[in-house]
C-alpha positions in Angstrom: -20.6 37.3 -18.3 -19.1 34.1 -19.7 -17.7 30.8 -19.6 -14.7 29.8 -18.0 -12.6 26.3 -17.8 -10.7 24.8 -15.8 -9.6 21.4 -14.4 -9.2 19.2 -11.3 -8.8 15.6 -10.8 -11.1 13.2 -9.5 -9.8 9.1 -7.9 -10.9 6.0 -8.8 -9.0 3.8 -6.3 -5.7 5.4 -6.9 -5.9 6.6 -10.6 -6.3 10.3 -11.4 -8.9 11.3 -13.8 -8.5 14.3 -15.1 -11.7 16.7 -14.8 -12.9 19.8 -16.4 -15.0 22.1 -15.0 -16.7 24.6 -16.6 -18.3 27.4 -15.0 -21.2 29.6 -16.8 -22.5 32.7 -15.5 -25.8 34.3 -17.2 -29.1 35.6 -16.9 -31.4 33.6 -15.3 -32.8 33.2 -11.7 -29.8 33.8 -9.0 -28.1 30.4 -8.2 -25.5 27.9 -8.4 -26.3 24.5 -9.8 -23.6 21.8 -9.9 -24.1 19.3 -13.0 -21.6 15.8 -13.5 -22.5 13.2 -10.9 -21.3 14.9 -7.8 -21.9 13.5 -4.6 -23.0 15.0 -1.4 -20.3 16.1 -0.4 -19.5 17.7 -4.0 -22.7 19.2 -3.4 -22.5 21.1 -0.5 -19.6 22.9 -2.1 -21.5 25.2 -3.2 -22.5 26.7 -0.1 -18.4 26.6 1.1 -17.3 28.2 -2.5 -19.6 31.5 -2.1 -18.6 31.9 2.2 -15.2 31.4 0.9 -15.2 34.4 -1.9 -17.4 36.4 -0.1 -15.3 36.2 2.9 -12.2 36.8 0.8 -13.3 39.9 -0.2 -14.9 39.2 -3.7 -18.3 39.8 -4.9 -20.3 37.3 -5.6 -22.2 36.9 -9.0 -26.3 37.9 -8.6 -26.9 36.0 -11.4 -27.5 32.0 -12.8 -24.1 30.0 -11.9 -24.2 26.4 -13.8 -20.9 24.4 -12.9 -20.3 21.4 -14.8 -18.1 18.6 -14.2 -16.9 16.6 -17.4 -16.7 13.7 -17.8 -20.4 13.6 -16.7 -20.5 10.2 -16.8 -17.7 10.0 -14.2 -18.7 9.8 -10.8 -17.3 12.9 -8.6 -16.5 12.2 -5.0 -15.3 14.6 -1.7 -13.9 18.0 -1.2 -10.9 18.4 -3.6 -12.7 19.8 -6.4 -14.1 23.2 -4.3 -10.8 25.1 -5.5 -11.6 24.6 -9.3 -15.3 25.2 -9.0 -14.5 28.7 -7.4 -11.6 29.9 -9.7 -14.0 28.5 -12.7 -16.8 31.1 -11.1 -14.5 34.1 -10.7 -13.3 33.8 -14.0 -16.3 33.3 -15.9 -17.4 36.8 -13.7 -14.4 38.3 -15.0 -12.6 39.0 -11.3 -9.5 36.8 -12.9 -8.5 36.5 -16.9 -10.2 33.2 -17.8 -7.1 32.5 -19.8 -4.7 32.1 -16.6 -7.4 29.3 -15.4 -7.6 27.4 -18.6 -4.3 25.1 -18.5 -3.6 24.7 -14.4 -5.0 22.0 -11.8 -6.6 23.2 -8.8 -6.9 20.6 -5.6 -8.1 21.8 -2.3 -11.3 21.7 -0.2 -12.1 25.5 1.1 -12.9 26.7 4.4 -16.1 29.2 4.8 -13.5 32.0 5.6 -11.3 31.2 2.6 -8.7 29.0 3.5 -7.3 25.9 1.3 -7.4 23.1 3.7 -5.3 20.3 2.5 -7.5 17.1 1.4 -6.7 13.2 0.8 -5.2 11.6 -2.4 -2.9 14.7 -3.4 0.0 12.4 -5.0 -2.0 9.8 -7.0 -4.2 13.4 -8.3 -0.7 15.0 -9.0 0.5 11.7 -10.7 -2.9 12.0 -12.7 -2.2 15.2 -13.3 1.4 14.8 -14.7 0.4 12.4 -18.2 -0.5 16.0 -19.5 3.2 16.4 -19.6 4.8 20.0 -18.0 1.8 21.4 -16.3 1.3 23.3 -13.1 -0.8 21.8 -10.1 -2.0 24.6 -7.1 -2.7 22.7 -3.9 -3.3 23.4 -0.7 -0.4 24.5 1.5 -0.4 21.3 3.7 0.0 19.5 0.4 3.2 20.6 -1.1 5.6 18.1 0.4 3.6 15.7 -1.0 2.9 17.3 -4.2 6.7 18.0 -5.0 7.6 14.5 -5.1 6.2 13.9 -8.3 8.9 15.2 -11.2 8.1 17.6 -14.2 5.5 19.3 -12.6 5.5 23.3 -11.2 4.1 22.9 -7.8 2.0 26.2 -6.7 1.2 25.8 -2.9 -1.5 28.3 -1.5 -3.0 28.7 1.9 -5.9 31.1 0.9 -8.1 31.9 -1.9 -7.2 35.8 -1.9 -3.7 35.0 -2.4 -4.6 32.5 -5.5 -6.9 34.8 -7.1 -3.8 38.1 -6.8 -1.5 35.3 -8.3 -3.7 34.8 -10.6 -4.8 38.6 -11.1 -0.9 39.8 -11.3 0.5 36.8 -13.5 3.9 37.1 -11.7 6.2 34.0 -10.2 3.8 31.1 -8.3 4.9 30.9 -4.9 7.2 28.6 -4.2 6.8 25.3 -2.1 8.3 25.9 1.0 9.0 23.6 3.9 6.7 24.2 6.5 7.7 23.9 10.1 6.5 20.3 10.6 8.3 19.1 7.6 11.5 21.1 7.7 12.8 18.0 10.1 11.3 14.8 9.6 11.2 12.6 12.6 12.9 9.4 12.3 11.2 6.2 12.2 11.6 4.5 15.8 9.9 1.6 14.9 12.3 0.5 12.2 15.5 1.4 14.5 14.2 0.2 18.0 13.5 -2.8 16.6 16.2 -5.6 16.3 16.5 -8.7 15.0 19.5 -9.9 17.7 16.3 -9.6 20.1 15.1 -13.2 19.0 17.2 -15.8 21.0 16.4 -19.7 20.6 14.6 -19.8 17.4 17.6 -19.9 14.8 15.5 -21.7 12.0 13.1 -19.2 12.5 15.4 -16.4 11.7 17.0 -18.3 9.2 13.4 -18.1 7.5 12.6 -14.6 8.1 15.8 -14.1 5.9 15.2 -16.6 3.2 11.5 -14.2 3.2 13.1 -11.3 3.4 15.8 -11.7 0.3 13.0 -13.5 -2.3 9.8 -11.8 -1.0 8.1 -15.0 0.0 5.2 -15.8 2.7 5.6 -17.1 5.9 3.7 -19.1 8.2 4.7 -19.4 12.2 3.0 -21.7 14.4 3.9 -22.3 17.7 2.6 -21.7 21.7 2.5 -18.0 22.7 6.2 -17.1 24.4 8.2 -18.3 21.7 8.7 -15.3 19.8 6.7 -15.4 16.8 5.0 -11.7 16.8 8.8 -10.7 17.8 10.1 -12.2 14.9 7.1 -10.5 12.8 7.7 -7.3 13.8 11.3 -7.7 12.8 11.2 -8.5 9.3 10.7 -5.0 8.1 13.8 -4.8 9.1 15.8 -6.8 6.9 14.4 -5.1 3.9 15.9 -2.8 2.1 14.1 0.4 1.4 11.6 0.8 -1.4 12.7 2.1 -5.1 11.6 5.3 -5.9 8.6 4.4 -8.5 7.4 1.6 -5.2 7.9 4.2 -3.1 5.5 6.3 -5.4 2.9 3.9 -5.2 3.0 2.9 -1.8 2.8 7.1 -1.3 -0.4 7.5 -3.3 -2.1 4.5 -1.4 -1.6 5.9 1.7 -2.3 9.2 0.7 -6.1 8.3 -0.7 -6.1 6.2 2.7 -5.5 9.4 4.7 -2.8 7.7 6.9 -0.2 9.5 5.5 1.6 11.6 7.9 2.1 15.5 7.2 6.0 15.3 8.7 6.6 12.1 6.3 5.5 12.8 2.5 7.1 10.2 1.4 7.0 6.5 2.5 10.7 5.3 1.8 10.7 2.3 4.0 8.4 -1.3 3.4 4.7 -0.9 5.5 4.3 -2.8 8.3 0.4 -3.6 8.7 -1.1 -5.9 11.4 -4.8 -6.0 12.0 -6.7 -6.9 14.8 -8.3 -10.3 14.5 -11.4 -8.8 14.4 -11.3 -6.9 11.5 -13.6 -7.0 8.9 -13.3 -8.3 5.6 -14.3 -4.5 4.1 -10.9 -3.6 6.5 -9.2 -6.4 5.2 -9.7 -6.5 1.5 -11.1 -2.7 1.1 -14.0 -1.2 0.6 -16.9 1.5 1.6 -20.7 2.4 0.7 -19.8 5.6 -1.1 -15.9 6.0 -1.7 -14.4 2.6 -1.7 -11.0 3.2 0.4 -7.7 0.6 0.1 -7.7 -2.1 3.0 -5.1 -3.4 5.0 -3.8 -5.9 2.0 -3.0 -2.4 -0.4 -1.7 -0.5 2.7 0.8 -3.1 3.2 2.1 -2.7 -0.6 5.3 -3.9 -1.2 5.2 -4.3 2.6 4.6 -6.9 5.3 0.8 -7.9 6.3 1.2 -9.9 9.7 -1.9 -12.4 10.7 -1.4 -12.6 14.4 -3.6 -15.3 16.2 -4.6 -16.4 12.4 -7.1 -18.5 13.1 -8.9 -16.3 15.5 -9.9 -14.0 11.8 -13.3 -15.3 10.5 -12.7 -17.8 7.7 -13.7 -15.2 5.2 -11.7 -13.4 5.4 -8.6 -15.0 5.7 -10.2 -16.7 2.3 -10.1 -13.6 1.1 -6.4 -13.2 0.7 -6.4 -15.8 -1.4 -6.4 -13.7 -5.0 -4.6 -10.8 -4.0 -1.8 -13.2 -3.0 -1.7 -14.5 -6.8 -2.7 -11.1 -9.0 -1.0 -9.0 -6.3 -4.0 -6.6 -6.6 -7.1 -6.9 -5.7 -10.9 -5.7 -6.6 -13.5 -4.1 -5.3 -16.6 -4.3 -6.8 -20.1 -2.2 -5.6 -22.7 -0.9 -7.3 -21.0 2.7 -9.1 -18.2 0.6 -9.7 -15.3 -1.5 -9.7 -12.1 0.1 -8.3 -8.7 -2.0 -8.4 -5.3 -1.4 -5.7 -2.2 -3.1 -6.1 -1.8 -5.4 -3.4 1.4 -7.2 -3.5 2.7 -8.1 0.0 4.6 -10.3 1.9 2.0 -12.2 3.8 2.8 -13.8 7.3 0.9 -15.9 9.5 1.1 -16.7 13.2 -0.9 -19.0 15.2 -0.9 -21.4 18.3 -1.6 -24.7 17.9 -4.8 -24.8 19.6 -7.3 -22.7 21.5 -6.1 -23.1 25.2 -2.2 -22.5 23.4 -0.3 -25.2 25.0 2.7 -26.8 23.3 1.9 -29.7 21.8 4.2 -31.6 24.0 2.5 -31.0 27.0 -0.8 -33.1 26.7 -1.0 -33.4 30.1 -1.9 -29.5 30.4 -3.8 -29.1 27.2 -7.4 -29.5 27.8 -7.5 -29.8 23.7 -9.3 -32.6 22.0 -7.3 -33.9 18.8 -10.9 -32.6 17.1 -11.2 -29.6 18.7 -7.5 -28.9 17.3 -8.2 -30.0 14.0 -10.7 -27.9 14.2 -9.1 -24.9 15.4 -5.9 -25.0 12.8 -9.0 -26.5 10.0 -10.2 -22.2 9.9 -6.7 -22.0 7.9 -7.6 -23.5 5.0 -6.5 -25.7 2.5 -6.3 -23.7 -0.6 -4.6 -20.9 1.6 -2.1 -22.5 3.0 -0.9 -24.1 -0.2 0.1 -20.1 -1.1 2.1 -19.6 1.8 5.8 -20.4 1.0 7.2 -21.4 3.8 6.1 -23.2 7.1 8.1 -23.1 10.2 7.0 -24.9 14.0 8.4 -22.2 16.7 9.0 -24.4 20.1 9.7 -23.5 23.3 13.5 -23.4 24.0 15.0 -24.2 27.4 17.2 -22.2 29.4 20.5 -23.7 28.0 19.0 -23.4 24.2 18.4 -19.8 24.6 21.9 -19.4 26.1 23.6 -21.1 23.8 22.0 -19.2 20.8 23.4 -16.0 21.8 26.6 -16.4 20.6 24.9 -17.0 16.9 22.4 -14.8 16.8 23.2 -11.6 14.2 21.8 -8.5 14.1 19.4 -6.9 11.5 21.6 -4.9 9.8 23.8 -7.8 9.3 21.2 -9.9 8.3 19.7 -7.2 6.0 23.1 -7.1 4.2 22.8 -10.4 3.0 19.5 -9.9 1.9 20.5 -6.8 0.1 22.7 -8.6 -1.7 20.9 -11.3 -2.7 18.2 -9.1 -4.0 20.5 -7.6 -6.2 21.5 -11.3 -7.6 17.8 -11.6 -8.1 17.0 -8.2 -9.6 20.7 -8.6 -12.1 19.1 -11.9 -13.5 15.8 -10.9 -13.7 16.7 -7.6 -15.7 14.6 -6.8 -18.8 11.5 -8.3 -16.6 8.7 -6.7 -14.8 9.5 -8.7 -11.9 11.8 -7.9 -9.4 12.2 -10.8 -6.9 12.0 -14.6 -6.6 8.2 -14.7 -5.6 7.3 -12.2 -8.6 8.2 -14.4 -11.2 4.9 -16.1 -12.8 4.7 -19.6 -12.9 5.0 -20.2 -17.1 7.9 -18.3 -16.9 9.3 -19.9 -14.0 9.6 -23.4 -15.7 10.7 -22.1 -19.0 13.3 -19.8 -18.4 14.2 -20.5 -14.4 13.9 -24.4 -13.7 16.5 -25.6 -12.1 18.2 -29.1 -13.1 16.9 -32.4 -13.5 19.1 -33.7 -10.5 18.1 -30.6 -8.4 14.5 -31.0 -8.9 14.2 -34.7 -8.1 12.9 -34.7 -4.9 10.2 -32.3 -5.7 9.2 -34.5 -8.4 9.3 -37.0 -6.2 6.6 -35.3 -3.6 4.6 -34.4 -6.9 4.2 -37.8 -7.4 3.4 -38.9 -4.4 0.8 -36.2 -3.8 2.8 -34.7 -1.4 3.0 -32.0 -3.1 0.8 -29.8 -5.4 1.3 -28.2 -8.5 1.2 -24.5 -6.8 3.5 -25.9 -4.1 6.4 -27.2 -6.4 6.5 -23.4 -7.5 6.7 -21.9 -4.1 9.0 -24.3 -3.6 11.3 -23.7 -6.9 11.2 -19.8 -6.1 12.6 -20.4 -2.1 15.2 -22.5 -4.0 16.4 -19.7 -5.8 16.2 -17.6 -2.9 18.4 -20.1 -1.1 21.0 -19.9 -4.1 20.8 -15.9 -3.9 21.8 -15.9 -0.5 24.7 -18.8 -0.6 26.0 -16.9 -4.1 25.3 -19.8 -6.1 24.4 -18.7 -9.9 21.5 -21.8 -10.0 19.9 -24.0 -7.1 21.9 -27.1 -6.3 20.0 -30.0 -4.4 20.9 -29.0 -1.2 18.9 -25.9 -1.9 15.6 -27.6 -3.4 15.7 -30.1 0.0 15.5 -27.4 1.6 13.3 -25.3 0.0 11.0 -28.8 0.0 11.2 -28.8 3.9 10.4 -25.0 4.8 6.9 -25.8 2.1 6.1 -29.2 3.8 7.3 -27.4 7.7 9.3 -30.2 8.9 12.2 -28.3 8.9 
């Protein structure tokens, strides 16, 4: 009898931590005790690691079993860590040479008949995994086409604990990650292709600022009476996007991976997130958060993504408040009593609402049973402070029969459209190179008036609105980024007046 190390990898938010565990079998009343701050769930792996080696056909040490989890000041959450506790056990009982255990990571929650059932968070643990430089990572079968994706690391996919523990016994080849059946063929994403942005008829300043969004990143709010198209034109700006870069398509990966929204026939998430809650949603659903194992809310699920607000001012004021730092820091943090846990949250906010409770145009008074109060009111839950960080406002109205007709004949497709923006993300990302920042809304604000302000004669009229109050601080640089955005997509190498006029009318909405 002896001790026997291994390691694992526990989360906090989406950051692996690497953990040993040590297993020590001596003399001493028959037992298992689990040391390090595990949870209940850790706990009751005790019971699932001796059905599983029992049931795989290998005994089970009558003696004193103390497994301890290091860092013990580290709080250890969920299932992931049953694989490591039971290869630690077998080889401090000498059924596997300690030595093949000592340098691998084991992830995978075990079923009472031995099985490796796949578990949450596999990429971000992998990822943890990986700043030990070239090591080797057994997961669960059902994890491997998500654990391949990260680089420099052997990937040994298991189904069972007997077939680990021959591995282990032999010291031959891992197996190799295969493509299981559901993955061999991913299905295509119908959303992204169904969806078309030559749909939207009658609204072209509307589409004209679901482009300027889509090319500099920038926030959006719609407001308008319901039938003019503004969830349509939502659902639409994915898109024009072009698909995420491989390190963003990394992150947004991991966070829907510790989420457990990832689907098993799509490892990787390639295209922007689309995320719309219901107006009832919580700010704990919004924002993130949980009594035991804080989980990422809707603002980190829609990472480098689209979060769409329908009915806005039907979400409690909270919440909607709420969005108010992650839109800045483009993370956000969750704070409860074990700890804080921090998810990036930078996304592409967009806002729809109608422009009162009963939803009648504004131009029909005679139908709207609306008091000016009860308006005020109404559009008052959006407030202030929140509405200076969106970057552009735009009044949807109802078109008439020979507007919508007329439109069709300018109206472009998305692929067209997303062309454009394509390109002017490219502008953005060649004169940007050597940043951290990779679009017009990244850039911080000090920067943003040192290095990217346009001229004096461009920004006069800004100035102007600054002076009179028209304008705030915040505003004038939401409105100098759209101008750049504007200059992006005409191919202009610095905004020209023409661009910060209109950049000043999509911030005050009277385009």
């Amino acid at each position: 009898m002896a001790v026997a190390r291994t390691r694992s990898v526990a989360l906090v938010g989406v950051t692996g931590r690497t953990v040993e565990v040590e297993a020590d079998v001596g003399n001493g009343l028959a037992g298992i005790h689990l040391i390090g701050l595990p949870d209940t769930a850790l706990s009751e792996a005790r019971d699932r690691v001796r059905s599983a080696v029992v049931n795989s056909s290998y005994p089970w040490p009558d003696a004193r079993i103390i497994v301890s989890l290091f860092p013990a000041s580290l709080p250890k959450r969920g299932s992931q860590f049953d694989l490591a506790i039971a290869v630690a056990i077998l080889g401090a009982a000498g059924v596997i040479p300690a030595e093949r255990i000592a340098q691998p990571f084991f992830l995978g929650e075990l079923g009472l008949d031995g099985r490796i059932r796949p578990v949450r968070g596999v990429l971000p643990s992998v990822l943890g995994a990986a700043k030990h430089g070239d090591v080797t990572v057994v997961v669960p079968s059902g994890n491997s086409a998500e654990a391949v994706l990260v680089p420099d690391v052997q990937v040994v996919p298991v189904a069972d604990l007997r077939q680990l523990v021959e591995w282990l016994r032999r010291g031959d080849d891992p197996p190799k990650p295969v493509e299981t059946e559901e993955c061999a063929e991913p299905p295509k994403p119908t959303d992204a292709h169904d969806l078309d942005l030559a749909d939207v008829v009658g609204q072209p300043v509307a589409r004209r600022a679901l482009e300027v969004c889509a090319a500099g990143g920038h926030n959006l709010w719609m407001l308008g009476p319901p039938g003019t198209g503004k969830t349509m034109l939502a659902e639409r700006l994915p898109t024009l996007l072009p698909d995420l870069e491989l390190d963003h398509a990394l992150e947004v990966t991991a966070i829907h991976s510790v989420a457990g929204v990832l689907p098993p026939s799509a490892p990787m998430v390639n295209r922007p997130p689309f995320v719309s809650p219901h107006h009832t949603a919580t700010s704990a659903a919004i924002i993130g958060g949980g009594s035991t194992i804080v989980r990422p809310g809707a603002v980190s699920l829609a990472h480098r993504g689209v979060l769409f607000l329908d009915e806005a001012p039907e979400f409690q004021r909270h919440v909607l408040d709420a969005l108010r730092q992650p839109l800045e820091s483009g993370r956000v943090t969750v704070s409860r009593a074990a700890g804080s846990v921090t998810f990036p949250a930078r996304f592409m906010l967009v806002l729809a609402a109608n422009p009162c409770p009963c939803a009648q145009a504004e131009d029909q008074g005679d139908t709207c049973k609306c008091s000016p109060t009860v308006r005020r009111r109404y559009l008052g839950r959006l407030s202030g402070p929140l509405l200076d960080r969106i970057d552009m406002k735009v009044t949807v109205v109802r078109s008439s029969r020979r507007e919508l007709l007329a439109d069709r004949q300018f109206v472009e497709t998305s692929k067209t459209v997303a062309e454009r923006v394509l390109l002017a993300r490219e502008r953005a990302a060649k004169r940007l190179a050597g940043t951290q920042w990779r679009s017009n809304a990244e850039i911080p604000s000090s920067v943003l008036h040192s290095d990217y302000r346009p001229s004096a004669e461009a920004m006069r009229p800004m100035t102007a609105c600054l002076d009179s109050g028209t304008l705030t601080a915040r505003g004038l640089d939401r409105a100098v980024r759209v101008a750049w955005t504007l200059a992006d997509l005409a191919d202009r190498d610095t905004p020209g007046p023409d661009d910060t006029n209109a950049a000043l009318s999509f911030w005050l909405g009277v385009t």
